[in-house]
LOZA-959792 format. One record per residue (C-alpha): x, y, z; residue in three letters. Coordinates in pm, whole numbers, plus 50000, padded with zeros to 5 digits. Layout:
N
XYZALA/...
end
This chain:
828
382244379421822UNK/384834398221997UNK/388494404521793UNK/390314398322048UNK/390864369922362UNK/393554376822662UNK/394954343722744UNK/393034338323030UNK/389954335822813UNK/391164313422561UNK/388954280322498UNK/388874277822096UNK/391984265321917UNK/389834274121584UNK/389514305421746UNK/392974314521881UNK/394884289921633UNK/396924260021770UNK/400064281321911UNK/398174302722095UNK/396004277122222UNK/398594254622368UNK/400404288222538UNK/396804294722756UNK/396554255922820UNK/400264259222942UNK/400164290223130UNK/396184279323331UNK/398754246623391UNK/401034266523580UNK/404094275223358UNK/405664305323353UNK/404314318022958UNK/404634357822950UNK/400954374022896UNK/399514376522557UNK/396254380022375UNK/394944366722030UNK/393354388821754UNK/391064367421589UNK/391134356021235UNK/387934371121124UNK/389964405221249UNK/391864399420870UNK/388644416220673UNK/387644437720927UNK/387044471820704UNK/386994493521001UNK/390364490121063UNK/389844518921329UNK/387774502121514UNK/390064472821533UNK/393004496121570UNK/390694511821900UNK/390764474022089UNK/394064468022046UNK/395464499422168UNK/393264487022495UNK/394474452222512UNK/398094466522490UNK/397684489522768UNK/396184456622955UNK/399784444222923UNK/401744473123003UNK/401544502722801UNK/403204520022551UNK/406084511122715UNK/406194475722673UNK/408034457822366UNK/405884432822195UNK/406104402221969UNK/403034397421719UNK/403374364721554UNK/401224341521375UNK/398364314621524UNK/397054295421273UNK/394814264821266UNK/397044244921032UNK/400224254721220UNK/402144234421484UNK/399614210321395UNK/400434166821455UNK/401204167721086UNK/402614200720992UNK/404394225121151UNK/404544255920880UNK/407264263521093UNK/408934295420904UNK/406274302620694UNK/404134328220800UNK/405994363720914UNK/406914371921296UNK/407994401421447UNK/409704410021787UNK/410284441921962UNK/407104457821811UNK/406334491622005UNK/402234494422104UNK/400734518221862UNK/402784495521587UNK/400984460821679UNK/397994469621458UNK/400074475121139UNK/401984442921190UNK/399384426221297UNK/398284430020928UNK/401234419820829UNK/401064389220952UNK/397494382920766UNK/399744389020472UNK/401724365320489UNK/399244339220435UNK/398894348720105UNK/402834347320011UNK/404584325019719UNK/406744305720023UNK/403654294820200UNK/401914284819887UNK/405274267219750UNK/405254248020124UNK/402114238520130UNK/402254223819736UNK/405224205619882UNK/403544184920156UNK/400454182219926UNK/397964202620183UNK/395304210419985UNK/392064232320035UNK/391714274720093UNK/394324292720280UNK/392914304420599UNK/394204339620739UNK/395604331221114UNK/394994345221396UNK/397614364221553UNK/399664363621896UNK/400474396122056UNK/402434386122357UNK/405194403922600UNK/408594403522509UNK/411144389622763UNK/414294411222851UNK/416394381822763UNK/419724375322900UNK/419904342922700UNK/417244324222456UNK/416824296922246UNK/415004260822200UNK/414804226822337UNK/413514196822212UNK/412434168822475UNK/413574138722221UNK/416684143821956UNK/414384153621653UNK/417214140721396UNK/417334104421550UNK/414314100121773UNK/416624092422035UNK/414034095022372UNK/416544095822671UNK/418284128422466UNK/416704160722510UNK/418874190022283UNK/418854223822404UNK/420644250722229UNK/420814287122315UNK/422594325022234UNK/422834353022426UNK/419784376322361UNK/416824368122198UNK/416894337822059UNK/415564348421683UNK/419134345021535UNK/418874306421637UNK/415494302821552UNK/415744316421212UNK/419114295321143UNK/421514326921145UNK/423484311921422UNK/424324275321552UNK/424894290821938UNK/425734265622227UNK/424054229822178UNK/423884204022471UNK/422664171922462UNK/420644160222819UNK/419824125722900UNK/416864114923138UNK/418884111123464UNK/420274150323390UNK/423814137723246UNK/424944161922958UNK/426094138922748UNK/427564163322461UNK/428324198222415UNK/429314219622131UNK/430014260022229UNK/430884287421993UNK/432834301522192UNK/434644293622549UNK/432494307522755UNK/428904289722706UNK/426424306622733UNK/424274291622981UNK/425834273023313UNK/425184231523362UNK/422294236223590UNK/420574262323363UNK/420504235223074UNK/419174209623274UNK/416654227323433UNK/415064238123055UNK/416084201222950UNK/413224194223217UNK/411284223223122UNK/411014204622770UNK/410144172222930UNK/407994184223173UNK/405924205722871UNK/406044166822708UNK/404344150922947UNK/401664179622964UNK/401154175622619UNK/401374135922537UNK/403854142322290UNK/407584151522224UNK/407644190522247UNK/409894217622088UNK/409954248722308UNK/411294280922267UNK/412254295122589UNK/414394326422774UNK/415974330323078UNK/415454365423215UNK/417024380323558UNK/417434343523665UNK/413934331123573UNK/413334309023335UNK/409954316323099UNK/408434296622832UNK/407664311822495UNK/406444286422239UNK/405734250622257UNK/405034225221961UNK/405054190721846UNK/408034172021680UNK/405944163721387UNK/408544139721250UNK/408554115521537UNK/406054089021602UNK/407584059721768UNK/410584050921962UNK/414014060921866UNK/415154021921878UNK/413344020521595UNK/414694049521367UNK/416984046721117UNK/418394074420856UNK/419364053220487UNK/421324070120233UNK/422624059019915UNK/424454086319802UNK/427764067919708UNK/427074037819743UNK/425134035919389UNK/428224035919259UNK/428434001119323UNK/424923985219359UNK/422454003519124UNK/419193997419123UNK/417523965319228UNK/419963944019397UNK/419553907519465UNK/419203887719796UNK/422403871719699UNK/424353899219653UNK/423143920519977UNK/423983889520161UNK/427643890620013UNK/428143926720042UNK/427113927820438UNK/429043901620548UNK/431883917320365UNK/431233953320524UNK/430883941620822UNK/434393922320850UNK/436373944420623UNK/435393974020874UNK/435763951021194UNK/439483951721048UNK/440023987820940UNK/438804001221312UNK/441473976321482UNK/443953994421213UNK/442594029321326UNK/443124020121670UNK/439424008321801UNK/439703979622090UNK/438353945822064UNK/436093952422372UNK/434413982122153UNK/434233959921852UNK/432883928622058UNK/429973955222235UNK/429163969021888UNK/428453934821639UNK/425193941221583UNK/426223977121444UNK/428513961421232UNK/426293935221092UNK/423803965021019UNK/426223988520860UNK/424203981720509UNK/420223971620426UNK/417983959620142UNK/415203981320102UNK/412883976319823UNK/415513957119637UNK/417673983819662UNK/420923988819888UNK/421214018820163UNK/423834026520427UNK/422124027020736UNK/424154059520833UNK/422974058921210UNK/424904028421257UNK/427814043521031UNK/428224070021279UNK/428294048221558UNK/431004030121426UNK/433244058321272UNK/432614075021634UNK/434344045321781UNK/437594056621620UNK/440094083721879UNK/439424117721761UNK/436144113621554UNK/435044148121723UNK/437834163321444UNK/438334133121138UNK/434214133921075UNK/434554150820807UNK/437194131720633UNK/435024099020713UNK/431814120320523UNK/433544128720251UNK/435664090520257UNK/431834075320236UNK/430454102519969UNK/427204108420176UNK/425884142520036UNK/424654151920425UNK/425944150920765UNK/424344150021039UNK/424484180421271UNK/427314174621570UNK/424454179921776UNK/422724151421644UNK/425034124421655UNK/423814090921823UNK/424874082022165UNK/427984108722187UNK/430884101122437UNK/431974134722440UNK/430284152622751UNK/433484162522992UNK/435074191822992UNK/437974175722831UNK/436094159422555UNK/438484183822316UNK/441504175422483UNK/441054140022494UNK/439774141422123UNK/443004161222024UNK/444854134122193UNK/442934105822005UNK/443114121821648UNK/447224126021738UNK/447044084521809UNK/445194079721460UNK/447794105021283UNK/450464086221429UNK/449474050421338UNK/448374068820962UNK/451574080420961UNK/453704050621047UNK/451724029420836UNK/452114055420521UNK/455894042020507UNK/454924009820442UNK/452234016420265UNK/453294002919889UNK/454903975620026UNK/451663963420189UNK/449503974219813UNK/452073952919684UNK/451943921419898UNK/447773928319901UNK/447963922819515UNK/449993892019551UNK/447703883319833UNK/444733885419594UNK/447093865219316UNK/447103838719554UNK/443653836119661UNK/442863836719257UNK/444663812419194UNK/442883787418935UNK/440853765219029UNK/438563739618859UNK/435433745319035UNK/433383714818824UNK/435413693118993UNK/434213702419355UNK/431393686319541UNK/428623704819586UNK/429573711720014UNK/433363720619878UNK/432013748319640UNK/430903762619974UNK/434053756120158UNK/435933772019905UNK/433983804719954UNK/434043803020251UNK/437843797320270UNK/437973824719999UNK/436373852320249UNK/438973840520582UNK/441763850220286UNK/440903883620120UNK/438303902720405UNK/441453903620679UNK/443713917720410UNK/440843948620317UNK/442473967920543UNK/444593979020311UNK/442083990620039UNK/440164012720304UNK/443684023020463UNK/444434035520143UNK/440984051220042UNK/441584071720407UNK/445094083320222UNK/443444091519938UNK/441444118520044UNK/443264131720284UNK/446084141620033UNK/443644149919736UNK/442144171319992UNK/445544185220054UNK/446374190019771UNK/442954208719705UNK/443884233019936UNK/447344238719878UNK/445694249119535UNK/443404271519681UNK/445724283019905UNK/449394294519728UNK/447904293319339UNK/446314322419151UNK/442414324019191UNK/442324309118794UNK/444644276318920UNK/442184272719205UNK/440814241219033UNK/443924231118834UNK/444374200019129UNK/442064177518882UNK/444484178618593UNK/447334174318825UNK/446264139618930UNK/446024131318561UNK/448134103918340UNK/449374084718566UNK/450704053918321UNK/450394024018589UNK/446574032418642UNK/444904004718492UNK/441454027118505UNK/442534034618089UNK/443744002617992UNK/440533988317896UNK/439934022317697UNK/443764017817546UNK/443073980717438UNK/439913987917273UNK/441444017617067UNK/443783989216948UNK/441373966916873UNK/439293995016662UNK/442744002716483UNK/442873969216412UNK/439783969316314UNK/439034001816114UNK/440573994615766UNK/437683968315714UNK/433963984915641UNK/431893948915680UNK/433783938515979UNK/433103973416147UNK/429243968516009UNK/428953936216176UNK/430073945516522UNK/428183973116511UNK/425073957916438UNK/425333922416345UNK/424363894116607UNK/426993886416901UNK/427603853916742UNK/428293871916363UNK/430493895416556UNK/432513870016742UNK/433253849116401UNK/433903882216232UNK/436413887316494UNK/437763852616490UNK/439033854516115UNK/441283880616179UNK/443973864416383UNK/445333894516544UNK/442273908616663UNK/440923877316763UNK/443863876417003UNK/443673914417123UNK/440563902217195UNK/441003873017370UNK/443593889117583UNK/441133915817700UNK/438423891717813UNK/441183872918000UNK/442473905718173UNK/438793923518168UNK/436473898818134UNK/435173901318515UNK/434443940018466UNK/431413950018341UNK/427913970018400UNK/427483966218830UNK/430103941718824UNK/429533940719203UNK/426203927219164UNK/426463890619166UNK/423803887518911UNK/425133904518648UNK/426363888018319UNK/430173897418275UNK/431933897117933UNK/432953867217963UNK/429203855717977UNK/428613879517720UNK/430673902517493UNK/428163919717309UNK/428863953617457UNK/432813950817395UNK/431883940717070UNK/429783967516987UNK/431973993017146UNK/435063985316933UNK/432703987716654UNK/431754028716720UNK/435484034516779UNK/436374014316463UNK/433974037316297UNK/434844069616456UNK/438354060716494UNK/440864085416603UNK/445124083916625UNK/445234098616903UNK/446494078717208UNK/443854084317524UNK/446634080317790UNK/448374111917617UNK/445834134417709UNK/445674130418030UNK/449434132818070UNK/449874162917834UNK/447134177818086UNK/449314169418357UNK/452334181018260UNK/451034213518121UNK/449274220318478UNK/452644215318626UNK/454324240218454UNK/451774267618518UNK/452154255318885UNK/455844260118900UNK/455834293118781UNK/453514304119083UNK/455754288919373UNK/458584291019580UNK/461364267519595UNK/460684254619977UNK/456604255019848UNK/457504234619532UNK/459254206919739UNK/455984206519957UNK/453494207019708UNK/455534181919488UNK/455604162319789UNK/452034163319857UNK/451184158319443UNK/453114125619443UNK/451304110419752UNK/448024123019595UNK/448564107319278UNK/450074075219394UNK/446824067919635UNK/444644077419363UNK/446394051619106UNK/446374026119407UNK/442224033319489UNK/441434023019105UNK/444123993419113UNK/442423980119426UNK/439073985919289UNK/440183961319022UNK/441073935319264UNK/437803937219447UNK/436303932419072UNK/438233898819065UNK/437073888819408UNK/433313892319322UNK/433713875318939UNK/435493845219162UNK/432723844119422UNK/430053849519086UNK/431503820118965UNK/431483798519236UNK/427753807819360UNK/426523800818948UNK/428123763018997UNK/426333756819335UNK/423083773219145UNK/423503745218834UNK/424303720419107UNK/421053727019313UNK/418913733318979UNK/420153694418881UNK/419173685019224UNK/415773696519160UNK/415733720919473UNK/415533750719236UNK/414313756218861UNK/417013770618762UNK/420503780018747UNK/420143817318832UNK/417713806819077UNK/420763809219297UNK/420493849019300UNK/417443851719514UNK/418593830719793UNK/420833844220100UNK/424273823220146UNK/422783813220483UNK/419823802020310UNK/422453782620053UNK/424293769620329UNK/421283756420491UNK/420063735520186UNK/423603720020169UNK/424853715820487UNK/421203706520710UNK/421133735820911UNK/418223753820757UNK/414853751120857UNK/413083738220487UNK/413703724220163UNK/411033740419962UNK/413623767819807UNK/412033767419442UNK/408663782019635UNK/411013806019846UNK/412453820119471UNK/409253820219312UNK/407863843419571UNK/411043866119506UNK/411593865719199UNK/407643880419181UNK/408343909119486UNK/411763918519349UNK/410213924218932UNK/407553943519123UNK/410853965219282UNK/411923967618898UNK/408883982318794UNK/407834005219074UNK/409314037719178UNK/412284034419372UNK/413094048119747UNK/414184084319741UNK/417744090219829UNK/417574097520165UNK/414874086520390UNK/414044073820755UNK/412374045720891UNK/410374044221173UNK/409724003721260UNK/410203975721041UNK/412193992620800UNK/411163974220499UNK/407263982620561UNK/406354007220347UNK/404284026220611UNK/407484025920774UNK/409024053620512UNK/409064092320551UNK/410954116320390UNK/414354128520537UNK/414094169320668UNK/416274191920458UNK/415014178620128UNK/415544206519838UNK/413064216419566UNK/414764223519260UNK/414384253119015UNK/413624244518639UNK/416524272418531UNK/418814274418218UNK/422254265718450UNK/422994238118696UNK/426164234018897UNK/427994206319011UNK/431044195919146UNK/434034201618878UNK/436264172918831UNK/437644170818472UNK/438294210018301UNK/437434216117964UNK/434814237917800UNK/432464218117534UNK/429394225017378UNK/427174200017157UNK/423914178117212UNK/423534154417529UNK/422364121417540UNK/420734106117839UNK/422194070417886UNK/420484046018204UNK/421464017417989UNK/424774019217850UNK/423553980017701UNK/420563997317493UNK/422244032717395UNK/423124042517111UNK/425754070517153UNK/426594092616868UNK/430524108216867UNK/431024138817060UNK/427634142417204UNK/427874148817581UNK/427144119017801UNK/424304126018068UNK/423284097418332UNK/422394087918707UNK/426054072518784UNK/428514051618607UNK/430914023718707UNK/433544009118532UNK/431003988418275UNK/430414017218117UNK/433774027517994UNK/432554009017664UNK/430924047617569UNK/433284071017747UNK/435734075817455UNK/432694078617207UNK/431494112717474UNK/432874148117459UNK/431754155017754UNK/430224138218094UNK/427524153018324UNK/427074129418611UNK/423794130818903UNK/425824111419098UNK/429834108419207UNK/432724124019360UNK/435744135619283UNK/437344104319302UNK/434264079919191UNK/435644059818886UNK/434274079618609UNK/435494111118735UNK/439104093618720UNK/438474080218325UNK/437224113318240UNK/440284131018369UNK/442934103418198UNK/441164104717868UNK/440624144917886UNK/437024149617877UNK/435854175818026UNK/432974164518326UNK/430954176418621UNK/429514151518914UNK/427094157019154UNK/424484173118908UNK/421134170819099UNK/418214154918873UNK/420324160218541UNK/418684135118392UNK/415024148918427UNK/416584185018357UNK/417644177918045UNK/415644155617703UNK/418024139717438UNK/419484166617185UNK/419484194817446UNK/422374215417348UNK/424834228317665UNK/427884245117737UNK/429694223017980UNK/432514238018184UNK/434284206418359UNK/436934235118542UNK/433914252918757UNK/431574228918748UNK/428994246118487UNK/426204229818261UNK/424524260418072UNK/421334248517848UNK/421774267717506UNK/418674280117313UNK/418094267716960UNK/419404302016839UNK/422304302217021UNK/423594272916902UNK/425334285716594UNK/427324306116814UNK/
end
């Protein structure tokens, strides 16, 4: 068999390898593909190199000479294949000189043996013998501007948008992902419908993008399948280089959808109940209805977009996503998203954007998108602005709001169709008035972030990070009260050694007696459950038992604090950190920048104490609407339409309403909750959804599911970093808490889990230290960690697979440092 092919000759993909292949079927089609020839595979163990060297010196001269510059890239088999690309992972080279194309050509081969492509193809579990690929010797194109294009959007599967992006050159730098360049987004009919240049002159004019947007579709329709072409443009003519399948589409983009669940663990963990999903969307979707008409969206927008807005949120697998797509449609609603998306990122905690590029159905495509985005993000300012005066009046009049709403009522005395009207009435009072939560979480990180920077900005390097302690021990936060009122309760507590035994680990109903014969604790602890007694683990979750159903985990908490009990006041500490930080700040600015950043610090901090008072409220709500939903539950189990009270959980309120009011379409509910009850313990039990993932179809079909790009492997090294939020150094043992119910947390080890919410401040002043997966600056337990002075990191990929129980680390909560220490080392 002969080494090499000229494209002309090209029949074999085994042969020439898939890349190559396509490039002779495109170029016999008629495109314009610049010439080329193959070296075989078999060429790789060739041990007469000079004989191999002898035909390619001949084929080079074939296509031009000594004097023409040459790319030799890889043609494999496996590669641009309908399942995997390997795009990246074997070695190209451009601008290769004649008599040089043997020695790269080896090159190539050698690639195929490398620690990236093994590591790739380990990763998307190809198995079997590495095959050596051919290689692609083809002329290079004088380019006067290069790049790709991709017939469908390949982040959202959108059809009618082809993406083209290009640089001036050769387009390597984009390819490789050292530059962004120009990006345009084309629809069907030719419209660019978005643009985003690097600089102000783009690089390529409005015909030239069209014409390779149809150069991409036309390659498409050649093929059968979305394409991804590299192309150049050359004296005026337009050649095609490369051409491969989107391997990560397979069906329309109507039915693609990106879910992420990166904050919103936070609040439903885990396996989540029909109940509560049904809850939580209907309160999304009106609580965001009102906080676009707040950010200036019009009811004509709002009216075209409902079924966005009922789809802002999905079950999948029992567990709760933000359908992100959707987000994005509805945060691009607002004037000036082109500049606040950011903000709105960060403001929803999703740990990845989407490329600008890749936004659905953008609105930005004239040449005054900017201007007109300037002028919209100066109409959202404005309204932030005027609103910002009045802002604590309206927290203030939203609390009494909430009072109001609270009120108490005695719900045994309602008839089974007024325990629905009464949640119903309940959701007309409170959702309108949400505005003022989000408002306020929008407030919150823009000044936090302002303050951030100011840090960065007019403080030492070392003060860089000293904005965390800064927002500290604020005394009308009611994030540490539950913290302050246990510590009094363990003082109370700690003088007697069988009382301390018994809530540590006596039954709940030993406990509560022993608490009942002391009259002052017994009234500490009354008080608590009447302030507290709605907040516990995913209090959001309708399903969950609070402590007023069940104490057991106050109880036992105030029994480790009783027995490590300490003087010292937890509110202190943050507010000694605070005031020491502002002392080291003052030294460090001018008068005119101390007014500013004081300025800035107060708004920062007041936002921040308002975010965790609000987040109480909406605590409140849900134990209100729990308590309602657990009488219509005992009412329906009496009926005989379910088994049981907590039957309840498994059915959706229009489910609940159609039982009680006629309008559903059957009466055989107990069969409906069997069947769930059976497919949600299977959820339980099972693996759950990774993080990030898309859809393609019926979303909650598992065939449906495929892994989001851009997922990371992760290193099994000695040091992880996260995101700092609470400075302190500590070192001691961790302990890996998923159950803050079942642990059993020693004093001062270091506290490593998934997420938190406010449930588990039971452990947090038993911890020296927190190390969270999950979490934000301004998530709750960030906020504790910070008011009680223990030093944390958030945002600590996989911690809890990284590190076993009694692993020793050096936690660093100012740079955001978790250092595993050796057995050896631990002395030190």
């Amino acid at each position: 068999m002969a080494f090499i092919h000229f494209d002309a000759q090209i029949n074999d993909p085994a042969f020439a390898g898939n890349k190559a292949f396509r490039l002779a079927e495109l170029k016999a089609a008629g495109f314009r593909v610049p010439s080329f020839f193959v070296i075989g595979p078999h060429a790789a163990h060739e041990i007469c190199r000079a004989t191999l060297r002898s035909e390619i010196a001949a084929a080079t001269e074939s296509l031009g000479g000594n004097g023409q510059r040459l790319a030799v890239r890889s043609s494999s088999a496996d590669e641009d294949g309908s399942e995997h690309s390997y795009a990246g992972q074997f070695s190209s080279y451009l601008n290769i000189a004649a008599p040089e194309v043997c020695d790269y050509a080896f090159k190539v081969w050698d690639s195929a043996t490398s620690e990236q492509l093994t590591g790739y193809r380990e990763a998307n579990g190809v198995d079997g013998q590495i095959r050596p690929p051919s290689v692609l010797v083809q002329n290079m194109v004088d380019a006067d501007a290069a790049g790709v294009a991709f017939a469908v959007d390949p982040i959202t599967g959108e059809r009618d948008a082809a993406v083209v992006a290009a640089v001036r050159g050769v387009g390597e730098v984009l390819v490789s992902g050292e530059r962004q360049g120009d990006t345009w987004r084309v629809s069907r009919r030719g419209r660019i419908s978005a643009r985003e240049l690097e600089t102000a002159q783009p690089v390529l004019t409005d015909r030239q993008v069209r014409k390779i947007a149809r150069l991409a579709r036309r390659v498409s329709r050649f093929c059968g399948t979305p394409q991804d072409i590299e192309w150049a443009i050359a004296n005026g003519r337009l050649w095609l280089l490369q051409s491969r399948d989107i391997t990560a589409l397979d069906c329309a983009g109507d039915d693609y959808a990106l879910w992420d669940n990166s904050n919103i663990v936070e609040s439903y963990g885990g396996v989540t109940t029909p109940l509560t999903f049904s809850v939580a969307r209907s309160a999304y979707q009106e609580a965001y209805r009102h906080f676009g008409r707040v950010l200036g969206v019009g009811e004509r927008n709002i009216a075209r977009h409902q079924r966005t807005y009922e789809q802002m949120i999905g079950l999948i697998q029992g567990r709760v996503y933000y359908n992100l797509l959707n987000w994005y449609r509805l945060l691009m609603l607002t004037p000036g998203f082109r500049f606040n998306r950011k903000f709105m990122e960060q403001m929803m905690g999703v740990t990845q954007g989407l490329p600008k590029n890749a936004l659905p159905d953008a609105k930005d495509a004239s040449p005054f998108a900017t201007i007109f985005a300037s002028v919209g993000m100066l109409r959202v300012a404005r309204r932030l602005l005027t609103r910002l005066i009045g802002h604590d009046s309206r927290v203030r009049r939203f609390h009494q709001r909430l009072d109001a709403a609270l009120a108490p009522v005695e719900l045994a005395a309602l008839s089974l169709g007024g325990l629905l009207d009464y949640y119903e009435a309940l959701e007309k009072r409170v959702i309108p008035a949400w505005d003022t939560p989000l408002i306020n979480d929008l407030y919150c990180m823009i000044f936090h972030g302002s303050l951030r920077a100011l840090c960065e900005r007019w403080l030492e390097p070392e003060l860089a990070g000293i904005h965390n302690d800064l927002v500290a021990g604020d005394p009308g936060m009611i994030s540490l009260e539950p913290v302050t009122r246990m510590q009094r309760m363990a003082a109370n507590a700690a003088g007697d050694k069988k009382l301390v035994r018994t809530l540590c680990s006596g039954s709940t109903d030993a406990a509560l007696r022993a608490i009942r014969s002391r009259p002052g604790l017994c009234e500490q602890f009354d008080a608590y459950l009447e302030r507290f007694g709605d907040r516990c683990l995913d209090e959001l979750k309708l399903e969950s038992q609070t402590l007023g159903d069940d104490p057991a985990t106050l109880l036992r908490a105030v029994g480790q604090l009783a027995k490590a009990f300490a003087k010292q006041n937890a509110q202190s500490r943050g507010a000694d950190a605070q005031a020491n930080a502002m002392q080291r700040v003052r030294a460090c600015l001018s008068p005119m920048r101390r007014i500013i950043f004081t300025a800035i610090l107060k708004l920062a901090g007041a936002r921040l104490r308002d975010r965790e008072n609000l987040r109480f409220e909406r605590t409140r709500v849900y134990g209100r609407v729990r308590a309602v939903f657990v009488e219509i539950g005992r009412r329906l189990a009496e009926l005989g339409v379910v088994e049981s009270p907590d039957d309840i959980f498994y059915l959706g309120v229009e489910e609940i309403r159609g039982i009680v009011r006629g309008t559903g379409c059957s009466g055989q509910l107990a069969t409906l909750v069997a069947c769930r009850r059976r497919e949600f313990a299977a959820y339980r039990q099972g693996d759950a959804p990774p993080r990030r993932f898309i859809t393609r179809g019926p979303a909650q079909l598992p065939a449906s599911m495929q892994p989001a790009p851009h997922s990371d492997r992760r290193e099994d090294t000695d040091c992880r970093t996260g995101q700092a939020c609470s400075a302190g150094v500590v070192r001691g043992p961790v302990r890996i808490v998923r159950d803050p119910r079942t642990a059993r947390v020693r004093e001062g080890e270091i506290l490593v889990a998934e997420r938190t919410d406010p449930g588990w401040v039971m452990i947090f002043p038993l911890v020296s230290g927190m190390i969270m997966e999950r979490g934000s600056l301004l998530s709750h337990s960030a906020i504790v960690a910070r008011e009680l002075g223990i030093p944390a990191v958030v945002g600590v990929d996989d911690a809890c697979s990284w590190l076993e129980d009694g692993d020793w680390v050096e936690l660093d909560g100012a740079n955001g440092t978790i250092t595993r220490i050796a057995e050896q080392e631990r002395a030190a």
